[in-house]
N, C-alpha and C positions, 0 to 999 in steps of 0.2 A: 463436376459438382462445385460448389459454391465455396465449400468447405473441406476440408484434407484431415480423415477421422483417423488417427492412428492408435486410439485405443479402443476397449473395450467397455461400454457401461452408454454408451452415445445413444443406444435406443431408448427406449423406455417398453413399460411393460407388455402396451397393448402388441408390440410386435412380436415382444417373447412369446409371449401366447399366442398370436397368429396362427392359425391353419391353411388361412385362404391368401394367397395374393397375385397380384396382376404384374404380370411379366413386362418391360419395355423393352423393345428391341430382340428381333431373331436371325443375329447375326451369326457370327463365327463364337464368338466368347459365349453366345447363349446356348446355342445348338451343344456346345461341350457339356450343359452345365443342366440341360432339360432332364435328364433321364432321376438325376438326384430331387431336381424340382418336383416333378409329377411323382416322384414316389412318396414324398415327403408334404407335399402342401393339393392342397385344390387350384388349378389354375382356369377360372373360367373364361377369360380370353387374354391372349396373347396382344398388344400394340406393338403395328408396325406401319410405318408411313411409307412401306415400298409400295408404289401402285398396285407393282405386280405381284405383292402377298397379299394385298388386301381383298378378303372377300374369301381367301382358301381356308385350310385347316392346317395345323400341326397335332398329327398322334389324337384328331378327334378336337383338339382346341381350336374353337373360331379365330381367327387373325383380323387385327379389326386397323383402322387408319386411329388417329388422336382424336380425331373428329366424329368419327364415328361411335368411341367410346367415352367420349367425353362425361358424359350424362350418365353413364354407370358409374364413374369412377369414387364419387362420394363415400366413403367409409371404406373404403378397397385401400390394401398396402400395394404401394406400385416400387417392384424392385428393376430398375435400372442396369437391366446386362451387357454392357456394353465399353469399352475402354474408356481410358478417362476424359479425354477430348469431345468424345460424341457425350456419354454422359453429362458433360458440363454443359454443352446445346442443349439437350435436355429437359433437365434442370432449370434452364434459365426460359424454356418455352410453358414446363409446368409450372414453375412459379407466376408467369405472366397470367395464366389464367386461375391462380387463388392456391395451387398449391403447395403447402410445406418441407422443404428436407427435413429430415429424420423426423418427420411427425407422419405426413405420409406417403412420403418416397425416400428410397435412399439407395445408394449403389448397391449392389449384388457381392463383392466380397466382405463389405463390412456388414452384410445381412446375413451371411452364410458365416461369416467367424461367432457376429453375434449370438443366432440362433441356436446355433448347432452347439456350441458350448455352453448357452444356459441349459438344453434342455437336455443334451446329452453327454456334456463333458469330454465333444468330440471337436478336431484338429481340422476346418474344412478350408482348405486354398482355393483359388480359381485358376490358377495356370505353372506350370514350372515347365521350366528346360532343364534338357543334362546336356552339354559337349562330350560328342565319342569320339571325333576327331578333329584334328589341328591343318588335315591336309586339304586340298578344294581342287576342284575341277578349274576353279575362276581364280583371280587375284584382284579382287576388288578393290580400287581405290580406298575408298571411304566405306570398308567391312566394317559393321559395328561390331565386331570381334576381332578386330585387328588384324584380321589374317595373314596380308602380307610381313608384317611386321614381325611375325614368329620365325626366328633363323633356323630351325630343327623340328618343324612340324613333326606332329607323332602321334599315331592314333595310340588313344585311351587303352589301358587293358583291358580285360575282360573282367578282371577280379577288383579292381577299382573301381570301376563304374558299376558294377553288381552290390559291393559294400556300399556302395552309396546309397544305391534303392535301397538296399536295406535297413540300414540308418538314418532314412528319411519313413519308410514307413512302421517304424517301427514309434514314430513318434507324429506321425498325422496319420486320421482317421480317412481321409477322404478327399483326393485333388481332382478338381474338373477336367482337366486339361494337363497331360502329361507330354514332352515333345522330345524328340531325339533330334541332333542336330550335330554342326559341325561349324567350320570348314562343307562337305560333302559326307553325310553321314553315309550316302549308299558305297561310298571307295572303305568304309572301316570291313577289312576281310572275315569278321566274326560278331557284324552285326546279327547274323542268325543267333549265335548262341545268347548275345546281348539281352533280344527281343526275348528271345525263349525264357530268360528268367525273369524279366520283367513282365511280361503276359500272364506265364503260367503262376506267378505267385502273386501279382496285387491286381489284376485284371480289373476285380471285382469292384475297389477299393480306387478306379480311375473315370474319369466318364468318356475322357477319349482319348487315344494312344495315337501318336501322331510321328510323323518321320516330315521335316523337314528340308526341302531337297531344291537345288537347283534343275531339276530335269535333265541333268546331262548323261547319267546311270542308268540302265535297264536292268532292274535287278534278275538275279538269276528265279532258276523258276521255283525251287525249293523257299528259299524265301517270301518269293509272289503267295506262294500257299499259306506261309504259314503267316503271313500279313492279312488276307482272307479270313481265314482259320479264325483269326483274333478281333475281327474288326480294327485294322492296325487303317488308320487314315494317311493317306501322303496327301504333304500341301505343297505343290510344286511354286521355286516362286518365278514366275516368267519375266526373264531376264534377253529378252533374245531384241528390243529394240538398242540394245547394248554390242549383244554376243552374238555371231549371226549362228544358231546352232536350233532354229526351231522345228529342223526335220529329227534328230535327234530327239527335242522333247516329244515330237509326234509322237514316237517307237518309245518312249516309255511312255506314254500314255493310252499306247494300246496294248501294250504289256499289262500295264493295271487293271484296262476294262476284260480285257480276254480274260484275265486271273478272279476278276470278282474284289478288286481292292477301291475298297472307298478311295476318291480321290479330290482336291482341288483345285485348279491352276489359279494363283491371284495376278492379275495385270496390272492392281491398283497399287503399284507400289511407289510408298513417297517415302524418300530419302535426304537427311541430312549431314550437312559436315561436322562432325563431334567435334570439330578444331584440334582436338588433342589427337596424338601427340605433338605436330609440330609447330603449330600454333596454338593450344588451349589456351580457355577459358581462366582470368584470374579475380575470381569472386571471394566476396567476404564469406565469413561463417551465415549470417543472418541474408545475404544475397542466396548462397548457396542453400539454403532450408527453401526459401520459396520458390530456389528453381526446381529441387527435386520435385516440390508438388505441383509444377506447372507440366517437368514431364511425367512422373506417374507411371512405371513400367506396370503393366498389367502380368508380367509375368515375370516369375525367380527365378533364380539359378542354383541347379545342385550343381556340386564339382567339391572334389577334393576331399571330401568329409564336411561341404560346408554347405549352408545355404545362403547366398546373395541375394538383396532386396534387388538388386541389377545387377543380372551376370553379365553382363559388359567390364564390373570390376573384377571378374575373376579373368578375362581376356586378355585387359590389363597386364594383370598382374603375371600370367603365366609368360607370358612373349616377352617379361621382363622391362617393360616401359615404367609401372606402378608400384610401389608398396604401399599395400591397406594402412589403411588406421584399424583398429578394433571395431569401431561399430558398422563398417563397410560389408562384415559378414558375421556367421553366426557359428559356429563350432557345435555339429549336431552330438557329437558326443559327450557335449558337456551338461548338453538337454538330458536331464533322468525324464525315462518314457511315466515314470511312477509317478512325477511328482506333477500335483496340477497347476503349482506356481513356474514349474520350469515349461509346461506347456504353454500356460497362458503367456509366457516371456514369447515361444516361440510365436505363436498366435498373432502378438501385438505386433514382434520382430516384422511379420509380413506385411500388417495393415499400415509398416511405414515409422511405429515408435521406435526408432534407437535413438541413445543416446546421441546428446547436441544435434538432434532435429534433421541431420542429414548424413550422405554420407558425405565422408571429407571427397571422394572423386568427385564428387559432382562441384567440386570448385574447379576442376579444369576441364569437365566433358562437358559438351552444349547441348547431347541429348538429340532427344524428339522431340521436344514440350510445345508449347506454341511462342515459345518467348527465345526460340529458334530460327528464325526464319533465313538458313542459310541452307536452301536447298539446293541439289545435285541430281544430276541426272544419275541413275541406279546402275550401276555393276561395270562404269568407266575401269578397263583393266588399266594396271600397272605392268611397266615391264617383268618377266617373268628371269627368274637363277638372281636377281636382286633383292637382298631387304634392303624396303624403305628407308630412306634417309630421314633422319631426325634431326630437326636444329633444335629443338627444345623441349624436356619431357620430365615429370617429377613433378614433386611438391615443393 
């Protein structure tokens, strides 16, 4: 987008009151986010410029190209589901031909924090992650979770990472996108019990429950069930022009289809060098504000009792490389679930307002953004019983 909304009040009314609006993009971040859409608004067609949706249906919605819907679009809210990158294409495609931000388009989390708390005083995100473990199948060079870097890998307890869900929904009403993750979430030996409380008690209250996995795991078959059971999604990420191990991801990818478990393999993966730790980034306060909004994480981080606008600084921090500053994270226990000014603190917290405009990591992480362009080939290992050497790291 054009612009970087990190608080609340940016709409105006006609969208508060909105019933009707037009979806852009039905990708990964949409698909999470449709079951809450269609319950709550009218969506008479869907924009998509993949050739090969254009002309089908979603759930009954026509799918239409830009072009094709062009000429409806007049008086229609067009909500933008899609990361910030591709949003800001856009954006800059609808503007080209007469359209407005925030008058009548606007990204999809700051439409869904807006809405949802004018009209219902409810807590709605578009994606989090939790870390369940620190160990991995791989040792990826340039891990955005530093994985090599951690000298005591450790999977997560059971009873921390469950306080967590707890403490997180105990103060938002509603996340599109909930992801389990790691290091290799499927080596945590009591991810069953993990999912089990996370399923059986906010299920309702997620749009989709996801395990993100390198494919190198076949989970066992109890699990396979109770992933089915739940609509639990695995997004495999395909690492194998790296790691020669694609007979492997075969066998769990027919473990998933035999079992009945949603799944997806991504190949599209683009990877950067965060420079940090042993070369980071050394940006001003007012450098670092504009780099966070060029990368723009689409998704949080629970861990620890906390929530991160980028859980990349909770990675940091735990492999011992970082110490936060305070507005790098949020402390959910400090959120009363009661009060609506400590909601709407959290609320803003995600759409990006903390204090001094950034976090202070992102003075030495280079990110995703597009003001990154230090890219890497995906999942180059490191040698393995070594942690990475550091010539430089800290504030």
């Amino acid at each position: 987008m054009s612009n970087f909304y990190t608080h609340l009040g940016v709409l105006d009314q006609t969208w508060l009151d909105c019933r009707e609006i037009v979806v852009y993009g039905l990708g990964v971040m949409a698909l999470k986010s449709m079951e809450s859409l269609r319950r709550d608004f009218e969506i008479p067609f869907i924009i998509d410029n993949d050739p090969k949706k254009a002309g089908t249906h979603y759930a009954g919605i026509p799918i239409l190209t830009l072009e094709q819907a062009r000429e409806k679009l007049p008086g229609k809210k067009i909500v933008i589901a899609s990361t910030y990158g591709v949003s800001r294409a856009i954006a800059k495609t609808l503007d080209a031909i007469g359209f407005r931000e925030t008058l009548d388009y606007c990204a999809l989390d700051l439409f869904a924090a807006e809405w949802y708390w004018h009209n219902r005083r409810e807590v709605h995100l578009v994606e989090v992650h939790t870390t369940i473990t620190e160990q991995c199948t791989f040792n990826c060079k340039n891990c955005n979770m530093f994985m090599p870097y951690f000298e005591s890998p450790r999977h997560l307890p059971v009873r921390e990472l469950t306080d967590d869900f707890d403490l997180f929904f105990a103060r938002v009403d509603w996340v599109s996108g909930f992801g389990l993750l790691g290091g290799e979430p499927f080596l945590h030996p009591e991810l069953y019990e993990i999912l089990t409380h996370l399923c059986g008690r906010y299920a309702g209250r997620i749009g989709e429950i996801s395990i993100i996995t390198n494919g190198t795991i076949v989970p066992d078959q109890r699990l396979l069930e109770l992933m089915a059971r739940h609509n639990v999604r695995v997004h495999i990420s395909d690492y194998s022009k790296a790691v020669p191990y694609a007979e492997k991801q075969a066998q769990v990818v027919r473990a998933l289809m035999d079992s009945g478990v949603d799944y997806r393999v991504n190949e599209s993966l683009v990877w950067t060098d965060f420079g940090f730790p042993d070369h980071p980034w050394r940006l001003s306060k007012e450098q670092a504000a504009a780099h966070m909004q060029s990368c723009a994480p689409v998704f949080r981080g629970l861990n620890s009792g906390r929530l991160y606008f980028c859980h990349v600084v909770w990675a940091a921090q735990r492999c011992g490389l970082y110490e936060p500053a305070g507005a790098d994270s949020l402390c959910l226990a400090a959120i009363d679930p009661s009060s609506d000014a400590d909601r709407r603190a959290l609320l803003e917290y995600s759409l990006g307002g903390m204090a001094g405009g950034s976090l202070s990591f992102c003075k030495f992480c280079g990110g995703c953004g597009s003001d990154n362009r230090n890219f890497v080939q995906p999942a180059i290992q490191a040698p393995r019983g070594v942690q990475m050497h550091i010539k430089e790291a800290g504030r």
